[in-house]
N, CA, C and O atoms as a printed pandas DataFrame, in Angstrom:
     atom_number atom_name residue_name chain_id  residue_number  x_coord  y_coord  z_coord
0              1         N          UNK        A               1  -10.543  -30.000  -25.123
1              2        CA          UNK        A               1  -10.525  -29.535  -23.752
2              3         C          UNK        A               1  -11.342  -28.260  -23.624
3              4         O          UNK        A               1  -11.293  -27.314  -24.411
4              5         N          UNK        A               2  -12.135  -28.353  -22.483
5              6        CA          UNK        A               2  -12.722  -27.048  -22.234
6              7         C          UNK        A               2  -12.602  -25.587  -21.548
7              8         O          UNK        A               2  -13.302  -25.532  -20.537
8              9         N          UNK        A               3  -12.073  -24.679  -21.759
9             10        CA          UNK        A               3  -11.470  -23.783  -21.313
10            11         C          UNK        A               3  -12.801  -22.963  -20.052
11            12         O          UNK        A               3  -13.972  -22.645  -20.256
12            13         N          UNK        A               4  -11.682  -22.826  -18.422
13            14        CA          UNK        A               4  -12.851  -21.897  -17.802
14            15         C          UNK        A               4  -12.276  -20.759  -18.044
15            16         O          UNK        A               4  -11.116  -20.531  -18.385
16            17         N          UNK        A               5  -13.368  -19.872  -17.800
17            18        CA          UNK        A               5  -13.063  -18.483  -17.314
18            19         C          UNK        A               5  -12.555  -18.366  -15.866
19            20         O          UNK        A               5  -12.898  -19.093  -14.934
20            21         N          UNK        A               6  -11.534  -17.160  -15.813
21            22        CA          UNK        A               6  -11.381  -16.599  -14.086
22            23         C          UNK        A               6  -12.902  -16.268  -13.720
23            24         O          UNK        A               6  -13.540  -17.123  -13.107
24            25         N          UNK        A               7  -13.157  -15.758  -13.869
25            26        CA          UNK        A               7  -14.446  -14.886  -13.142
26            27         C          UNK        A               7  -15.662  -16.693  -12.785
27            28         O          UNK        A               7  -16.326  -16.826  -11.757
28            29         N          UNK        A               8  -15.616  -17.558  -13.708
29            30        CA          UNK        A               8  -16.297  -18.268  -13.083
30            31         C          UNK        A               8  -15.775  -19.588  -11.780
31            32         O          UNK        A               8  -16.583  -20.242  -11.120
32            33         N          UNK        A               9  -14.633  -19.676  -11.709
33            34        CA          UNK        A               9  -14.033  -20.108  -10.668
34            35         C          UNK        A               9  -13.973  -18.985   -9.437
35            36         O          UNK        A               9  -13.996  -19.342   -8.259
36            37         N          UNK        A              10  -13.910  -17.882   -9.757
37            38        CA          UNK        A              10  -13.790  -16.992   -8.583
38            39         C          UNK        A              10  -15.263  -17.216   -8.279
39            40         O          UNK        A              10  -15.432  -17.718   -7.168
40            41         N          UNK        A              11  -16.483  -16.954   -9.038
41            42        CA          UNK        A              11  -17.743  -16.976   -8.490
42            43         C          UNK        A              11  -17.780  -18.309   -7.375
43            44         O          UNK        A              11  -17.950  -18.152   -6.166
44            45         N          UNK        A              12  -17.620  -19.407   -7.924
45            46        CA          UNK        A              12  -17.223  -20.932   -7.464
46            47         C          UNK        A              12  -16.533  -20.688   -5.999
47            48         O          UNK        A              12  -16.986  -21.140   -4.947
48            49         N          UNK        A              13  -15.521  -20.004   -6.108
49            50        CA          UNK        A              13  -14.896  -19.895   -4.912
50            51         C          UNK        A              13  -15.543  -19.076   -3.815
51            52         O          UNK        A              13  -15.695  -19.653   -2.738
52            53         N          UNK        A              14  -15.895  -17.984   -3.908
53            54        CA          UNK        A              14  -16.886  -16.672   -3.367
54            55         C          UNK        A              14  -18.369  -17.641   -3.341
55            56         O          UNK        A              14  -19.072  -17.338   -2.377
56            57         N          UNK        A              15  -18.719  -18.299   -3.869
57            58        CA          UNK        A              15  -19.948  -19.263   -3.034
58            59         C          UNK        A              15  -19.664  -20.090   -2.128
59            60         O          UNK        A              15  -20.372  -20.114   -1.121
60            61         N          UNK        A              16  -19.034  -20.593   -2.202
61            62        CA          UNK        A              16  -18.435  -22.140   -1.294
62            63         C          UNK        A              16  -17.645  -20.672    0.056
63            64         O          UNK        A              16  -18.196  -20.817    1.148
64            65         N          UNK        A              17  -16.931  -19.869    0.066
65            66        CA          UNK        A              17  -17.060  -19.524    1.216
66            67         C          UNK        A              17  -18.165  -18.529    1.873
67            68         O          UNK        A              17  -18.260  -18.175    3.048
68            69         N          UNK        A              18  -18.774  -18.270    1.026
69            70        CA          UNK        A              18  -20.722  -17.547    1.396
70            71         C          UNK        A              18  -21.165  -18.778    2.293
71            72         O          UNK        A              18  -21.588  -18.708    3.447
72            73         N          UNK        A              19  -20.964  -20.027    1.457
73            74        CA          UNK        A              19  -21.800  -20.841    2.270
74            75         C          UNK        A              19  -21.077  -21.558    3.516
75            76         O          UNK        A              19  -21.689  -22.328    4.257
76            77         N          UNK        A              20  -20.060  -21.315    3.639
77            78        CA          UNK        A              20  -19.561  -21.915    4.851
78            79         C          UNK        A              20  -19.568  -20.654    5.846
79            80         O          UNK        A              20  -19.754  -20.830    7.050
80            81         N          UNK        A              21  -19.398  -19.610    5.403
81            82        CA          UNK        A              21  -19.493  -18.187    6.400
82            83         C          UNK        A              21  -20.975  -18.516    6.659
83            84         O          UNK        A              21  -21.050  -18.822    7.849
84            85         N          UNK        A              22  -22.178  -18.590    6.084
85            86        CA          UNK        A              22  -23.510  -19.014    6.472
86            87         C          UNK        A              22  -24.062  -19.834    7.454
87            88         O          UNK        A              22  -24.894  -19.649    8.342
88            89         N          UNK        A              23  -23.237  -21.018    6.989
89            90        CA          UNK        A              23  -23.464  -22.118    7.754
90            91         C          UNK        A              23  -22.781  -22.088    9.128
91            92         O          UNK        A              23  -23.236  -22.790   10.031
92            93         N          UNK        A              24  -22.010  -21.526    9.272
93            94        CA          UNK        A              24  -21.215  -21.336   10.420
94            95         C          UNK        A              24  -22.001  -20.004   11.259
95            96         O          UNK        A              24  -21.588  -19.674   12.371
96            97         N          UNK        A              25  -23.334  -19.187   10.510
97            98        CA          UNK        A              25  -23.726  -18.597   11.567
98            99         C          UNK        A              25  -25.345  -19.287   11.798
99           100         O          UNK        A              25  -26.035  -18.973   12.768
100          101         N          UNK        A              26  -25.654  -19.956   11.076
101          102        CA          UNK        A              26  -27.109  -20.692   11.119
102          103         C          UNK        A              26  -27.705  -20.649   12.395
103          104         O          UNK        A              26  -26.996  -20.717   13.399
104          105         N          UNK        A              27  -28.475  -20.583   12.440
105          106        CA          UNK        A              27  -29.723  -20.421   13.961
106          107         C          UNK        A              27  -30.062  -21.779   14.266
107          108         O          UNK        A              27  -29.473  -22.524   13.482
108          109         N          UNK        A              28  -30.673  -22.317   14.972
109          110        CA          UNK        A              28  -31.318  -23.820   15.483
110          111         C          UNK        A              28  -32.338  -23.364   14.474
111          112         O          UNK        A              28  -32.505  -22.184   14.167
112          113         N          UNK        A              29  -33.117  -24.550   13.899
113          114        CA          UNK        A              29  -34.585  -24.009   13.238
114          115         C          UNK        A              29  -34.397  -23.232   12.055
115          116         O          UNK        A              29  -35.367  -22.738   11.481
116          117         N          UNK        A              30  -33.405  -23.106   11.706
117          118        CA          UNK        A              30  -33.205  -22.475   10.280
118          119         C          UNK        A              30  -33.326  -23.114    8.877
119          120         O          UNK        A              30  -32.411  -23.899    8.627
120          121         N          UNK        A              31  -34.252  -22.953    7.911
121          122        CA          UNK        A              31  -34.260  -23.636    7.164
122          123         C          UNK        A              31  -33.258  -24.173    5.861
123          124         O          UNK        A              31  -33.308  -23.123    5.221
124          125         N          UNK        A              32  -32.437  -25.019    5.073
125          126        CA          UNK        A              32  -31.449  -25.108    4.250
126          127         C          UNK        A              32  -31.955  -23.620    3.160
127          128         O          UNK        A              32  -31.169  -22.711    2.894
128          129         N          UNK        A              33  -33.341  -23.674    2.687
129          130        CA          UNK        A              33  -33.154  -22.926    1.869
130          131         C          UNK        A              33  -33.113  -21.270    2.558
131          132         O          UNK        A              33  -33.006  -20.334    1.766
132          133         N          UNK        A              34  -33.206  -20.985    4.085
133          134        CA          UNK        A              34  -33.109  -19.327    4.138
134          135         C          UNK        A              34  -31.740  -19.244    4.550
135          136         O          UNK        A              34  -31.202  -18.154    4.747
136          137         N          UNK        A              35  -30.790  -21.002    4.778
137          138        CA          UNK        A              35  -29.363  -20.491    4.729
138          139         C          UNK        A              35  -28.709  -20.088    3.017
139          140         O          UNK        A              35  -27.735  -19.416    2.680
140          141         N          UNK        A              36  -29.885  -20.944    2.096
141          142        CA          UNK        A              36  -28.606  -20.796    0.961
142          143         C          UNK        A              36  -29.356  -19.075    0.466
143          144         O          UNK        A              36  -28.610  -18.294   -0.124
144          145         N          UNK        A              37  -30.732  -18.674    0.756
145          146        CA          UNK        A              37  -30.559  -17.427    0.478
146          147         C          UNK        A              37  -29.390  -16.660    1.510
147          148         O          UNK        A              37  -28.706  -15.851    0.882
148          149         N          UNK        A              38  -29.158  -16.734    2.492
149          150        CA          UNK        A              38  -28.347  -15.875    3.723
150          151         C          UNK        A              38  -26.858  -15.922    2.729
151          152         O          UNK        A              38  -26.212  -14.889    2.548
152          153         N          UNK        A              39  -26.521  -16.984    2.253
153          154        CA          UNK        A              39  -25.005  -17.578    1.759
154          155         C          UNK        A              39  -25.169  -16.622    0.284
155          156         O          UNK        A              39  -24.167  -16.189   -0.286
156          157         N          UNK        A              40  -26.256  -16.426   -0.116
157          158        CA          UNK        A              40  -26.504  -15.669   -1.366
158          159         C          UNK        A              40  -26.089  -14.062   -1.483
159          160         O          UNK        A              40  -25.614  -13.423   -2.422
160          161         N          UNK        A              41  -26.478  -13.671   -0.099
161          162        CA          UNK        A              41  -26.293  -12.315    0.134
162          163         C          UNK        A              41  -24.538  -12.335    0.472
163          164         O          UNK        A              41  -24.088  -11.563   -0.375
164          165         N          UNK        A              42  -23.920  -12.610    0.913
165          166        CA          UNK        A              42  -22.880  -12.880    1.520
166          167         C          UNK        A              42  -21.935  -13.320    0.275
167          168         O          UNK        A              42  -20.730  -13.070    0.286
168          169         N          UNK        A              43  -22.521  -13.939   -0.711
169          170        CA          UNK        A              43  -21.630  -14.069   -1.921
170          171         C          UNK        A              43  -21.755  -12.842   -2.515
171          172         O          UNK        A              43  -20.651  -12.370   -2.786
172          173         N          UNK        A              44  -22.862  -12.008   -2.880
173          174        CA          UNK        A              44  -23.071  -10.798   -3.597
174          175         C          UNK        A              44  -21.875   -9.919   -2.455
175          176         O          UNK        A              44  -20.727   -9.599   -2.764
176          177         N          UNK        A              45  -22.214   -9.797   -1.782
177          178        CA          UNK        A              45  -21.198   -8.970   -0.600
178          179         C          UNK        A              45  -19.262   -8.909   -0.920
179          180         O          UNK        A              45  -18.299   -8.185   -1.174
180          181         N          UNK        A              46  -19.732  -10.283   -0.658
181          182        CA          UNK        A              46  -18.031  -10.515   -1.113
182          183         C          UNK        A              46  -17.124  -10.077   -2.376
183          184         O          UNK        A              46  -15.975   -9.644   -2.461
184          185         N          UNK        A              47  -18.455  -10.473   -3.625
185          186        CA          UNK        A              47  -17.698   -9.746   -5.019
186          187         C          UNK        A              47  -17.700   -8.669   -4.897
187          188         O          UNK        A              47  -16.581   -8.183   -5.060
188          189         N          UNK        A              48  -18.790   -7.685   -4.573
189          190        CA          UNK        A              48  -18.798   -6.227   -4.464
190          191         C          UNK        A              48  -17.842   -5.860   -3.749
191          192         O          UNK        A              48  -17.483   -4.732   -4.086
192          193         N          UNK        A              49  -16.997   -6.456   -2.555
193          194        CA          UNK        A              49  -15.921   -5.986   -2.245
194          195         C          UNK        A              49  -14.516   -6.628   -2.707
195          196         O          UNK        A              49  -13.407   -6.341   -2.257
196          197         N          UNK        A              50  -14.817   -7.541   -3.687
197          198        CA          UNK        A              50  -13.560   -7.385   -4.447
198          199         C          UNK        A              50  -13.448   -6.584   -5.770
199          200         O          UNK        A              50  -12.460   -6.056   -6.280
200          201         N          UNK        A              51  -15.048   -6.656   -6.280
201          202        CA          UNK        A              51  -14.789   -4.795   -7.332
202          203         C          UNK        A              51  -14.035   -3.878   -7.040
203          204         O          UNK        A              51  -13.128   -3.383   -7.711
204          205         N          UNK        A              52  -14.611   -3.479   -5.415
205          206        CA          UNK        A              52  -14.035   -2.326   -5.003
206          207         C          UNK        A              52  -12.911   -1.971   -4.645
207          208         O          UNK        A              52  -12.399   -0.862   -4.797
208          209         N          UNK        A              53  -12.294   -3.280   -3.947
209          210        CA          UNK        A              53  -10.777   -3.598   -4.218
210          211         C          UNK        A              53   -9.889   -3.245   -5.534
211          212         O          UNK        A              53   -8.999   -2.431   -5.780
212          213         N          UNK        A              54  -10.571   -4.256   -6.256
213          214        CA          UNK        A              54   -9.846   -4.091   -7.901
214          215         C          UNK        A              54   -9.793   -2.430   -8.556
215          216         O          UNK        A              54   -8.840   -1.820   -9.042
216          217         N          UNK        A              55  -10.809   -2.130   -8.405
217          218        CA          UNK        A              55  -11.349   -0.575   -9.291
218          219         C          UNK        A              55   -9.989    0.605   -8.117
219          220         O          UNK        A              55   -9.371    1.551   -8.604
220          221         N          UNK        A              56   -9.859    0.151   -6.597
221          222        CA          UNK        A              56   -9.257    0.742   -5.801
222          223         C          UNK        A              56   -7.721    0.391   -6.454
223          224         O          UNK        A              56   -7.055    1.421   -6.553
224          225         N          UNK        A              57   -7.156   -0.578   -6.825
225          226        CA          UNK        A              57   -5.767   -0.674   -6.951
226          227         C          UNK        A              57   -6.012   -0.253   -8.595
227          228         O          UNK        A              57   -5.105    0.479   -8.993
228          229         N          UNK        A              58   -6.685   -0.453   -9.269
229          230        CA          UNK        A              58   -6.593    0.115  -10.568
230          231         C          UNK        A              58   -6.215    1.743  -10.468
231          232         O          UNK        A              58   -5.196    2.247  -10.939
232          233         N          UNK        A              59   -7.076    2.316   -9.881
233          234        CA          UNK        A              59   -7.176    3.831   -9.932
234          235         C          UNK        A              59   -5.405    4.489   -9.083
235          236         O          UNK        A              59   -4.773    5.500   -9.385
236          237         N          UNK        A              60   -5.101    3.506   -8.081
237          238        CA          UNK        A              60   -4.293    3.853   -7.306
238          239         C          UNK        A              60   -2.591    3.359   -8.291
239          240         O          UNK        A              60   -1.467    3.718   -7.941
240          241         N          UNK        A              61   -2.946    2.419   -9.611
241          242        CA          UNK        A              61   -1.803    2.283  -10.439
242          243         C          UNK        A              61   -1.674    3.190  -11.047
243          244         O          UNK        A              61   -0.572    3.724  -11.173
244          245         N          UNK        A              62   -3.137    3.794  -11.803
245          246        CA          UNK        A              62   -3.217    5.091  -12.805
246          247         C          UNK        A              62   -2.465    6.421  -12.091
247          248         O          UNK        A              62   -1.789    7.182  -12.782
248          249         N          UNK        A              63   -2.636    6.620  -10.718
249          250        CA          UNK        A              63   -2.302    7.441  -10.545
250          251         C          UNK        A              63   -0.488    7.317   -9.885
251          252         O          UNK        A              63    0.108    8.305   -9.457
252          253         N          UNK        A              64    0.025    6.141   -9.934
253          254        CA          UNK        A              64    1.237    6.113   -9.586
254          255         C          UNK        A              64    2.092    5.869  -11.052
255          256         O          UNK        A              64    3.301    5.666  -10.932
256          257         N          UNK        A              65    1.579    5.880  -12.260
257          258        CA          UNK        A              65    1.819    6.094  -13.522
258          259         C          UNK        A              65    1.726    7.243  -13.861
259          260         O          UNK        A              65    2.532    7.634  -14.705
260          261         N          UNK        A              66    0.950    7.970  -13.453
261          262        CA          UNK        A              66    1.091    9.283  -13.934
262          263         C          UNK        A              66    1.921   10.088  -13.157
263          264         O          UNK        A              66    2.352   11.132  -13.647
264          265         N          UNK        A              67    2.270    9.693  -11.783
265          266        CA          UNK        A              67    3.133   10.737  -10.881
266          267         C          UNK        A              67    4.570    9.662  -11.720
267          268         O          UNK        A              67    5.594   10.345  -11.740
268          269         N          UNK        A              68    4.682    8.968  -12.028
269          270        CA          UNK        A              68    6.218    8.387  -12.492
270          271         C          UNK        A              68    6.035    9.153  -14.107
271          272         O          UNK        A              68    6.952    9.119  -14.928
272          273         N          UNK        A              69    5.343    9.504  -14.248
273          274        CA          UNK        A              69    5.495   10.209  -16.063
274          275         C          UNK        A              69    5.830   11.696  -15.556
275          276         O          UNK        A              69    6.656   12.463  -16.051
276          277         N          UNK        A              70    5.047   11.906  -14.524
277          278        CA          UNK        A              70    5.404   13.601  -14.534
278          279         C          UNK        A              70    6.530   14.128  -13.981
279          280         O          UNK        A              70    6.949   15.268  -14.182
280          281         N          UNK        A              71    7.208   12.980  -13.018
281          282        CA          UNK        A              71    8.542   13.081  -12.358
282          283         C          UNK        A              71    9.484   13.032  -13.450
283          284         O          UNK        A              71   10.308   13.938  -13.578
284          285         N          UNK        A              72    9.421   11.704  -14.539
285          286        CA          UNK        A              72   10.459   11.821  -15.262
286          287         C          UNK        A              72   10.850   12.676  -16.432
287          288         O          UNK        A              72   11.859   12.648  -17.136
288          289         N          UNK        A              73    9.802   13.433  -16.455
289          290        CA          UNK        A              73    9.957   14.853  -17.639
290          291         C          UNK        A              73   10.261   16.201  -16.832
291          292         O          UNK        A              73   10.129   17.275  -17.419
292          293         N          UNK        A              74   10.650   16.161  -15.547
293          294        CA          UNK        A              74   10.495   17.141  -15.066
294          295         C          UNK        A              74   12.479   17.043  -15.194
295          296         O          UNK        A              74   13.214   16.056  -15.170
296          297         N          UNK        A              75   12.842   18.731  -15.344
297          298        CA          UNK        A              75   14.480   18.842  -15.496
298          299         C          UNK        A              75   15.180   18.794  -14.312
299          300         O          UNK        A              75   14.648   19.420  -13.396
300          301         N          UNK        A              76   16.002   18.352  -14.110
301          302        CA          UNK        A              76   17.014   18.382  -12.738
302          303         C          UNK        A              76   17.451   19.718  -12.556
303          304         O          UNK        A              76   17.474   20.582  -13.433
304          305         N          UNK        A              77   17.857   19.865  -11.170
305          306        CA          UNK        A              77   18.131   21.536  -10.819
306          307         C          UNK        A              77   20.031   21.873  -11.204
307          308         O          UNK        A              77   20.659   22.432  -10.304
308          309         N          UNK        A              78   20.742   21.529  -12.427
309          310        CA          UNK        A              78   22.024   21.872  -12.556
310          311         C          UNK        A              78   22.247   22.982  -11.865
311          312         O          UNK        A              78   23.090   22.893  -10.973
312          313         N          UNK        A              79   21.653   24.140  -12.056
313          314        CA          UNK        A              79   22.386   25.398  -11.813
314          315         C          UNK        A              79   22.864   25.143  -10.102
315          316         O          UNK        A              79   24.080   25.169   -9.910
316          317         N          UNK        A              80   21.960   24.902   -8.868
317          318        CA          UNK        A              80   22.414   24.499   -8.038
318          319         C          UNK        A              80   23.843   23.917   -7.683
319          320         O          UNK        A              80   24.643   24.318   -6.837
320          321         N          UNK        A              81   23.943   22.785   -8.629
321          322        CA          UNK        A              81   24.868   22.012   -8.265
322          323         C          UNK        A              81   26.377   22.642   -9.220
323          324         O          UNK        A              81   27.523   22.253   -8.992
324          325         N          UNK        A              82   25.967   23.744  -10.361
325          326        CA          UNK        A              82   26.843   24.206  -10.903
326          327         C          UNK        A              82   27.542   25.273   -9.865
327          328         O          UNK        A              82   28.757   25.444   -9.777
328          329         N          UNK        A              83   26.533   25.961   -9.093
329          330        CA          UNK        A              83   26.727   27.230   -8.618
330          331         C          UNK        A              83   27.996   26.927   -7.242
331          332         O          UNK        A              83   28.832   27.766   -6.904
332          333         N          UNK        A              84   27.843   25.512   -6.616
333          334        CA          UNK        A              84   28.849   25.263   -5.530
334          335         C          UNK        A              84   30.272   24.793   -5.649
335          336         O          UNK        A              84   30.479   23.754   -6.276
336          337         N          UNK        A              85   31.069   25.319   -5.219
337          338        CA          UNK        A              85   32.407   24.986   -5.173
338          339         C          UNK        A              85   32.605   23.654   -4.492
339          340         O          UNK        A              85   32.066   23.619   -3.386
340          341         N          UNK        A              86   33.274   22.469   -4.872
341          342        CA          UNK        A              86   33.443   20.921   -4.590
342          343         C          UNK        A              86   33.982   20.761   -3.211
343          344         O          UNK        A              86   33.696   19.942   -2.338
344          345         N          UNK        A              87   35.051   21.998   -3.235
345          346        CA          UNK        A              87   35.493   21.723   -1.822
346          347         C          UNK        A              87   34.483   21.969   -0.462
347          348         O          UNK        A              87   34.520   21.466    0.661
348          349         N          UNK        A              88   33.386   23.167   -1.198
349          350        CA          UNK        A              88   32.866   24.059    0.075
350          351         C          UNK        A              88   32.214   23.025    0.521
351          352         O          UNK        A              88   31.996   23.259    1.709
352          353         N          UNK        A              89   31.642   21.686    0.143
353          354        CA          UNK        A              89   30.961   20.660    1.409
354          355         C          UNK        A              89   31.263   19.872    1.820
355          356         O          UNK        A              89   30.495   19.037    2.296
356          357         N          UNK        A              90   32.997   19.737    1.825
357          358        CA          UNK        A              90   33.622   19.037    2.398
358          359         C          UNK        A              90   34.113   19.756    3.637
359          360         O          UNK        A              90   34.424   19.241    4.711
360          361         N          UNK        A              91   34.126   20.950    3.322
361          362        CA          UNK        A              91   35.066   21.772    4.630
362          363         C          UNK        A              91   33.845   22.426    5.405
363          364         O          UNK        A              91   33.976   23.222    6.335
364          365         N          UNK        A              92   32.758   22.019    4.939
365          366        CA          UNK        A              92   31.472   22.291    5.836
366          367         C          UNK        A              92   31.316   21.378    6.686
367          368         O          UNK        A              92   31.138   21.637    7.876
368          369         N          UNK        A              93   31.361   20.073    6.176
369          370        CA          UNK        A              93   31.084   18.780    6.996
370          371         C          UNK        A              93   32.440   18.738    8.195
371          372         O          UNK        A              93   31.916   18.603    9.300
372          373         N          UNK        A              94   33.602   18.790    8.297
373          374        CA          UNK        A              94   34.404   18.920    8.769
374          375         C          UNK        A              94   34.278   20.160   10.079
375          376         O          UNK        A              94   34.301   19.943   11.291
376          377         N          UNK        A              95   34.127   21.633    9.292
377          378        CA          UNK        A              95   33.302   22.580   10.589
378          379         C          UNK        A              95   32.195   21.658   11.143
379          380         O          UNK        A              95   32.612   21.252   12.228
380          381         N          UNK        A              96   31.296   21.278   10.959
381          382        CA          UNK        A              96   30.510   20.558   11.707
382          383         C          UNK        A              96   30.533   19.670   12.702
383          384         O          UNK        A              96   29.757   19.535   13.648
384          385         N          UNK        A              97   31.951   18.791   12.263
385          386        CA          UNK        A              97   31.731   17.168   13.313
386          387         C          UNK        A              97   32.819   17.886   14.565
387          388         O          UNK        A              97   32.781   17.639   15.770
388          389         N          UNK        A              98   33.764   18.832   13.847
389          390        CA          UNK        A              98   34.241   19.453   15.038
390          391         C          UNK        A              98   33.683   20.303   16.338
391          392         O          UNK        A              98   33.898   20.278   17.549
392          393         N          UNK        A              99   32.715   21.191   15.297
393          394        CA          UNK        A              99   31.691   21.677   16.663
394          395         C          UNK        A              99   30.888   20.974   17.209
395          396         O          UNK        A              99   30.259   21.433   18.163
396          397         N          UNK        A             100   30.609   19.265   16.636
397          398        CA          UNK        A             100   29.454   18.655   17.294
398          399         C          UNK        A             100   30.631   18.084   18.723
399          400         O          UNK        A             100   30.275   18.168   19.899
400          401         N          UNK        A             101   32.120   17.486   18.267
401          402        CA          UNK        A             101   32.546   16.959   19.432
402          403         C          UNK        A             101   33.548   18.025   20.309
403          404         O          UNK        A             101   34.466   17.608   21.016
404          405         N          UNK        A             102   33.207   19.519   20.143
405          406        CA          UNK        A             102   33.354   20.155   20.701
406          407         C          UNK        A             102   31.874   20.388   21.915
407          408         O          UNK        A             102   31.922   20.162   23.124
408          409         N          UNK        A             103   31.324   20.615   21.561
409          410        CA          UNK        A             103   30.163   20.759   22.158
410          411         C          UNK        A             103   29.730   19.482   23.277
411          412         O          UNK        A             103   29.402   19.662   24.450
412          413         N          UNK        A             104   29.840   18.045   22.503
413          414        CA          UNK        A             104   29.860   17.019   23.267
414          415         C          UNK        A             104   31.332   17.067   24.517
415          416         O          UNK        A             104   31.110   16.759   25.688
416          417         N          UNK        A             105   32.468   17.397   24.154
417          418        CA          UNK        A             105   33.504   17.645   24.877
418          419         C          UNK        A             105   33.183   18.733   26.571
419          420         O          UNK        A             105   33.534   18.438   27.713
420          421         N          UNK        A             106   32.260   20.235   25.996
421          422        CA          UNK        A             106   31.782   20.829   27.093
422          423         C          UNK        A             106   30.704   20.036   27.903
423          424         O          UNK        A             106   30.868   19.925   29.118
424          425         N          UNK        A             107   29.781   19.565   27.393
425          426        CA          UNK        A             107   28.929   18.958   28.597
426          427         C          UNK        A             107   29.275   17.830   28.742
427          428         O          UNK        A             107   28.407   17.355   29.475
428          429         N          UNK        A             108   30.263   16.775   28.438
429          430        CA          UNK        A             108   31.054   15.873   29.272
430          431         C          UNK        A             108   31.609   16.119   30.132
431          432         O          UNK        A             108   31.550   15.291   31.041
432          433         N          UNK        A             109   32.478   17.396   30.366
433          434        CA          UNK        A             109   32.924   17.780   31.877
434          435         C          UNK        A             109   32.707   18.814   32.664
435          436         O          UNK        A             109   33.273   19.245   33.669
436          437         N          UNK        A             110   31.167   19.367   31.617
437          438        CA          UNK        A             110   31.163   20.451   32.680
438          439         C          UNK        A             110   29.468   20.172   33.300
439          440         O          UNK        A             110   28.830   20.903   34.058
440          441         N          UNK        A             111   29.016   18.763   32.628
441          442        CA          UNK        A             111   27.891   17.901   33.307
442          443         C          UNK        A             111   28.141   17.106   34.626
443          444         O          UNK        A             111   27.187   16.701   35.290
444          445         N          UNK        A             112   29.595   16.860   35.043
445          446        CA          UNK        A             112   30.337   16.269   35.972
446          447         C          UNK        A             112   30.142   16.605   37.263
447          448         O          UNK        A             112   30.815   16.074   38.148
């Protein structure tokens, strides 16, 4: 059995739609061979923008590998979380929802 390459089925594929993108803009009077050069340019076109694609998500993995390496060596902030008392953000949240439906309580009846 004969083994293909990717790259030569992709070429295969990236011609056959060169030439139907071509053919689909053809002029009256146009000759087969200045469509299959037109379909030629249009295939070169197409790979060059899937290089640029590829080389674009390559560079854009490298750099989301390196922000996940530098995040995970970096130390967590303990002292923060050492420095607060367990209760103090519970009895914070509590001051809070009271002054929020206090506040909602004044301009409910004094919006009236």
């Amino acid at each position: 059995m004969a083994r293909y390459s990717k790259k030569s089925m992709s070429l295969e594929k990236s011609g056959e739609e060169a030439m139907a993108i071509a053919r689909g803009t053809q002029k009256p009077g146009q000759t087969k061979e200045q469509t299959r050069l037109i379909a030629q340019g249009i295939q070169k076109g197409i790979e060059l923008y899937k290089k640029q694609q590829a080389e674009k998500k390559r560079d854009l993995d490298r750099k989301i590998r390196k922000a996940a390496v530098t995040v995970s060596h970096e130390p967590l902030p303990v002292e923060v979380a050492a420095n607060m008392d367990p209760g103090q953000g519970t009895q914070l949240a509590w001051v809070l929802l009271l002054l929020s439906w206090l506040c909602f309580g004044i301009y409910f009846f004094l919006g009236r």
